[in-house]
N, C-alpha and C positions, 0 to 999 in steps of 0.2 A: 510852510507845512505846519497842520496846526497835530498838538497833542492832547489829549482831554487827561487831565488827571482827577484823582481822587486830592480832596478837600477837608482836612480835618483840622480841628479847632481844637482838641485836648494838648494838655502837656508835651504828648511827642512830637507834635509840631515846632515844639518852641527849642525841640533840640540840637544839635550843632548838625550840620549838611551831611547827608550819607554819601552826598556825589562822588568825594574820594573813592569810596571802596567799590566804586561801577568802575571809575574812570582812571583809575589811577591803584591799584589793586597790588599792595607788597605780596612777596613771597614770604608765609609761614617758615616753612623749615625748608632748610638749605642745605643738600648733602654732598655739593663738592664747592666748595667755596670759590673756585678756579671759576667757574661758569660765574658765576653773580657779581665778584668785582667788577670795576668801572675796568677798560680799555682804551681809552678814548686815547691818546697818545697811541699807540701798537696799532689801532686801526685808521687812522690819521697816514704812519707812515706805510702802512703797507698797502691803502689807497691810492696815497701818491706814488710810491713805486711801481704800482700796475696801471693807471693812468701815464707815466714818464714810458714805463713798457710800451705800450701798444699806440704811443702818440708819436716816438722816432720811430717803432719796427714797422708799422703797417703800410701799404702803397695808398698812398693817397692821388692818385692818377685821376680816378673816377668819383664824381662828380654825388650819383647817386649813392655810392661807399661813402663816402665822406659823412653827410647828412644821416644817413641810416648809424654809423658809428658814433657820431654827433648826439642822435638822441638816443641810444642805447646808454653812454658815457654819464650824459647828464641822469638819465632814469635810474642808475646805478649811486650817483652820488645820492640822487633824491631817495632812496631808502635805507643809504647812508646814515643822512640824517635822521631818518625817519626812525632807526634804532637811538641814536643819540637823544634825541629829542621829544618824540611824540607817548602819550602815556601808555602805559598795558594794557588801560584795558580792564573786562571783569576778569579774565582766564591768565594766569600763568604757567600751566602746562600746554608742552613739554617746557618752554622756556619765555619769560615774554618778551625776548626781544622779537620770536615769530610773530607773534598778535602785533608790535610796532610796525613788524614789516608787512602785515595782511592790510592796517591800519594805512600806512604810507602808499601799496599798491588802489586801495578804494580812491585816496585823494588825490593820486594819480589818473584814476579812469577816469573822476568827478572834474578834473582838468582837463581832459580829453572831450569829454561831454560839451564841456562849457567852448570850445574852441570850436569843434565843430557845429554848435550851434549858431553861429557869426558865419557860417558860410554858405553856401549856394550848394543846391543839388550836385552839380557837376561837377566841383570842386571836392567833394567828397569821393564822388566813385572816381577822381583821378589820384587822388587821397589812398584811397582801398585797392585802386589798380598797380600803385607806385606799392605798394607792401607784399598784395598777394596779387600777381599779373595774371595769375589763372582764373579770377573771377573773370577777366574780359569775356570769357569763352563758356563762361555760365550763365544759361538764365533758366533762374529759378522757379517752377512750378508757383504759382500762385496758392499761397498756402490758405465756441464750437457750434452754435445752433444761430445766436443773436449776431455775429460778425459772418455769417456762412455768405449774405451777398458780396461781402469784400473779400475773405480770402476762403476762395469755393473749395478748401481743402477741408474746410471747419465742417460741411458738410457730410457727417458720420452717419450712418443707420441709430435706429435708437439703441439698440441694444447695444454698438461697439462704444457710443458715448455714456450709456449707463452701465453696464456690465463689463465693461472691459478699463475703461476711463475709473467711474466713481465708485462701485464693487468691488473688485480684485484692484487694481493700482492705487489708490487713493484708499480705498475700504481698511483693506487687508495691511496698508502701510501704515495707517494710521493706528489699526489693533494692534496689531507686534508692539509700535512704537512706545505704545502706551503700557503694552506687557514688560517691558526690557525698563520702562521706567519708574515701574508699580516696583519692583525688583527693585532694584536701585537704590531705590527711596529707603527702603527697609535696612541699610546699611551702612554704616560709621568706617570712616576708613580711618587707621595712627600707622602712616608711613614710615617706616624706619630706614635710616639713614645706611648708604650703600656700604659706606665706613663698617657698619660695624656686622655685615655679614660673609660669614666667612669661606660659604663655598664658591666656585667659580659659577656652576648653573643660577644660583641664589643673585649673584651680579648681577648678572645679564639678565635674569628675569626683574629685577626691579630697576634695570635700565630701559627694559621695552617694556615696564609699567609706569616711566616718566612721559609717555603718550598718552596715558588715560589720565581721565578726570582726579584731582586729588580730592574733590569732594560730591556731593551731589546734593542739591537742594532741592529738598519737598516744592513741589510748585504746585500755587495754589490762585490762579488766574480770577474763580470765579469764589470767592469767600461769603458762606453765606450768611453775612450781616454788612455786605459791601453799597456801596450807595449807590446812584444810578451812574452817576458818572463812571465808575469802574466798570458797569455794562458798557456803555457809550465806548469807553476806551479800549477795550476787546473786539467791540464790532469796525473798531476804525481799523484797526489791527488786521483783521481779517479783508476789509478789503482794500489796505493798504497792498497785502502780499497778492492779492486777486487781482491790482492792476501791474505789479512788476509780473507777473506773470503773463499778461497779455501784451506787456512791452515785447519780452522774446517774442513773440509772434510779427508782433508788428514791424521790429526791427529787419528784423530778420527778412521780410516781404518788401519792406518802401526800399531799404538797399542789397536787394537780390544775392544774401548770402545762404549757399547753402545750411543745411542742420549741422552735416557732420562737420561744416570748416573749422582751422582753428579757432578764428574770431569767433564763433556761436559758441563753440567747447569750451573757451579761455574765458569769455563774459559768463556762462552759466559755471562755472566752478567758482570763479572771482564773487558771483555773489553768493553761491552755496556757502563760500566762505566765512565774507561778512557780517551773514544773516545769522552764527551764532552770537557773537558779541554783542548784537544789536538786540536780538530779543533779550537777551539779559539784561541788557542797560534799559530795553522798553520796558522791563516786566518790575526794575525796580524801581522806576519812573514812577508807573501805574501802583504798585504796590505800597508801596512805602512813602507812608506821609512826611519821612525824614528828608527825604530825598528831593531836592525842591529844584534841579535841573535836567535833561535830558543827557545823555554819555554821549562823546563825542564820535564815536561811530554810531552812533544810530542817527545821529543829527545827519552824519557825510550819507548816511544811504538813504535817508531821508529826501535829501539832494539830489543821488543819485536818479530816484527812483522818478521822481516830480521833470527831471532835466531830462530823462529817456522820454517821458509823455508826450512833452513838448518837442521836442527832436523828430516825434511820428508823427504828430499835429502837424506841425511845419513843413515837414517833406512829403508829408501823405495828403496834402490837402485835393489834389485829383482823385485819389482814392478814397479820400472820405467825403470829397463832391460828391460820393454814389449812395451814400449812406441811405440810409432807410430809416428816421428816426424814429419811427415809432418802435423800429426792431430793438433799438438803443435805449430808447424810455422803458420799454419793455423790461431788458436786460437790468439795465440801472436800478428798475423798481423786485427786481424778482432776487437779483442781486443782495440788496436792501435786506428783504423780508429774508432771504435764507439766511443771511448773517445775524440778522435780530433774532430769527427762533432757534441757530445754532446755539447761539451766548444764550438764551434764556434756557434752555435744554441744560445747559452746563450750569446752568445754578440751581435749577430744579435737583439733576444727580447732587451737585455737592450739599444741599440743603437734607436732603432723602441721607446721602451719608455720614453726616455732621450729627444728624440724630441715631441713624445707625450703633455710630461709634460713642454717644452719650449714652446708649442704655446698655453697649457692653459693658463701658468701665462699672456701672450702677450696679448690673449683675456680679459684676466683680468685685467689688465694694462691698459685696451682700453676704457672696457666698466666695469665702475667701479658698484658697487651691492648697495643699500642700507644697511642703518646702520643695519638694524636688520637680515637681508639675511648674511652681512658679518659676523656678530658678532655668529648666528647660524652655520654659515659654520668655523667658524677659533676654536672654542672651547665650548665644553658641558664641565661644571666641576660639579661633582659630588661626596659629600664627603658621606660615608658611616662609622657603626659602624665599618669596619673591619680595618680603619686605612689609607686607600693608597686614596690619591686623584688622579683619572685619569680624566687626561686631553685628547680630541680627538681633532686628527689634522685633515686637509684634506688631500687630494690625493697629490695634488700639493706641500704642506710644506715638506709632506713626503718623496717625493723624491728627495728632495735636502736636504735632511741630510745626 
C-alpha cells in the first residue's frame, strides 16, 4: 500500500520525528493515578488464575468445545498482551489501554484475513458453518449502478440512489458532521482533576466526561498553500475508504452472510472503530512535514483493507467472470474525476476562506472595538461542576490555528 505525502525541504524537516505523538501519545493530566500505574504483576496473576479456573472446571468431553475455548483463551491472552505491549495510539480517552485493545482486536482480524486467504472456498463456509451453523440454512439474496450486473440488489431507481443514498444519508451526515465540528473547533478545553471537585453530581459528570475528547484539533486537510501532493494524498484517501466500502458488499455476497448477522455487525463496528485512529495517524502523516512514518494502525488497516480485496478477487472469481468491464472502467474513471473535483472543491472553499479570514483580522487591525466588545468577542470562560473550563474563541483566532 502506497501513501503520498507532502515533501518539504525547510527547517522543519530537519526536526526530530513527530511519529511518537501519532503512535505512541502520553497522557497529559492524570486524575486518579490508580488507573495509569503499570499492573503488570496483578494482571499476570489473575490471568493465570482464570485460565487455571476454566482449564480444570470445564467438560472437556466435546471435541468442538474444546477448540472453540482454545481459540477464545488464546484471543483473550492476545489482547492481553496487546495492553502490555502494543502503543496508544493518537487518542487517550477514556483510557489508552482501550485504543491497545481496539489496536490488538484490528491485528487480530488482519490474522484471520491472512489465514483464510491460504484456504479454499469450502473450507471457509465449513469455517463459518462450524461458528454460526445457521448460515447452512441461509441463502442470501444476491445483493450501486457500476457493480448492478453482479450484485442485482445495487440496482436502485435513481432517485432512491441520489436522494435517499447521497442527499439525506450521505448529504445531511456530512452537514451536521461538519456543523458539531465548526463548534468544536472554536473551543479550548483545561480539565480539572476529579480530586479537587467537591460535589458528588460534579464527580460523576467529569467521570462521564472522561468518554469525550480531551481536546480537539482544528483540521485543516486542504491548506491553501499545500503542494500537489497533499491533493494526491486526499484523493487516495477518498478512494481508499470507497474501496473498504465496497469490500462489505462483496464480502458479504461471495460468502452468503446475511446484513444483520453477527459477523457483518462485528466486522462493520470493528472497522467504524479503527478508522478513527487511522485517520488521525493519516491526517498527521499527510500534514506534517515532521512526521516522516505512517502510525501503526493505519499501516494494520492499511492491510486490512488491501487483504478483504484480495479475499473477493479470489473467491469471486466466477462472479467477477461476469463482469462487464467497460461498467468497471466506467466506474474507476468516474470514481477518479469525483475524488479529484471533490479535493479541488475543498481547496477552492479553504482558499475563498483563508482570505475571508485575512481581511477580517485587517478590518480589525483598522478599526479597533472597545474594551468590552473585544473582551466579549475574544473569550466567555465558564467553569462548571463537570470539570472542563471551555474557553470560546472567535471565528478569526480559529482559523489560524
Amino acid at each position: 500500500m502506497f501513501f503520498v505525502k507532502e515533501v518539504s525541504t525547510s527547517k522543519s524537516s530537519q526536526k526530530p520525528d513527530h511519529f511518537g505523538s501519532i503512535n505512541e501519545r502520553p497522557v497529559d493530566d492524570i486524575s486518579l493515578d490508580f488507573f495509569y500505574k503499570p499492573h503488570t504483576i496483578t494482571l499476570l496473576t489473575v490471568s493465570i488464575v482464570v485460565l487455571l479456573y476454566f482449564a480444570f472446571t470445564r467438560d472437556d468431553a466435546q471435541l468442538e468445545q474444546n477448540i472453540w475455548s482454545g481459540i477464545c483463551c488464546v484471543a483473550f491472552f492476545f489482547l492481553i498482551i496487546s495492553v502490555l505491549a502494543f502503543p496508544n495510539g493518537p487518542f487517550t480517552r477514556p483510557h489508552p489501554a482501550v485504543w491497545r485493545i481496539v489496536f490488538g482486536l484490528s491485528v487480530l482480524y488482519l490474522m484471520g484475513l491472512l489465514f483464510l486467504l491460504f484456504q479454499n472456498y469450502a473450507n471457509i463456509k465449513s469455517i463459518m458453518y462450524w461458528f454460526y451453523p445457521e448460515l447452512r440454512n441461509f441463502s442470501i439474496d444476491s445483493e450501486k449502478v457500476a457493480f448492478a450486473h453482479l450484485l442485482p440488489n445495487f440496482k436502485e431507481c435513481w432517485w432512491d440512489a441520489l436522494i435517499l443514498d447521497v442527499l439525506l444519508c450521505n448529504g445531511f451526515g456530512i452537514f451536521f458532521g461538519m456543523l458539531i465540528c465548526n463548534k468544536l473547533e472554536m473551543r479550548s478545553y483545561k480539565w480539572e482533576s476529579i480530586k479537587d471537585i467537591q460535589t458528588t453530581t460534579g464527580k460523576i459528570r467529569r467521570a462521564a466526561l472522561q468518554f469525550t475528547p480531551a481536546s480537539w484539533t482544528h483540521v485543516r486537510w486542504m491548506d491553501p498553500n499545500c503542494t500537489y501532493m497533499r491533493f494526491l494524498a486526499v484523493t487516495e484517501l477518498v478512494i481508499f475508504w470507497q474501496v473498504t466500502e465496497l469490500n462489505t458488499f462483496f464480502l458479504k455476497h461471495i460468502f452468503e452472510v446475511p446484513p444483520d448477522h453477527p459477523l457483518s455487525v462485528a466486522r462493520l463496528m470493528l472497522i467504524g472503530i479503527i478508522v478513527a485512529p487511522t485517520l488521525r495517524q493519516y491526517y498527521s502523516y499527510v500534514t506534517d512535514t515532521r512526521c516522516r512514518r505512517v502510525g501503526t494502525q493505519c499501516w494494520v488497516f492499511g492491510a486490512i483493507m488491501l487483504t478483504e480485496a484480495i479475499i473477493c478477487i479470489k473467491f469471486g472469481l466466477e462472479l467477477f467472470a461476469q463482469t462487464q468491464i467497460k461498467n468497471i472502467l466506467v466506474w474507476l474513471l468516474v470514481q477518479f474525476m469525483l475524488s479529484v473535483l471533490c479535493v479541488y472543491g475543498c481547496v477552492r472553499y479553504s482558499k475563498r476562506q483563508g482570505k475571508y479570514t485575512d481581511s477580517e483580522e485587517i478590518a480589525s487591525d483598522t478599526h479597533p472595538t472597545s474594551g468590552k466588545e473585544a473582551g466579549d468577542g475574544i473569550s466567555d470562560e465558564s467553569k462548571f461542576d463537570g470539570g472542563a473550563v471551555r474557553q470560546r474563541k472567535t471565528k478569526q483566532t480559529n482559523g489560524n490555528i
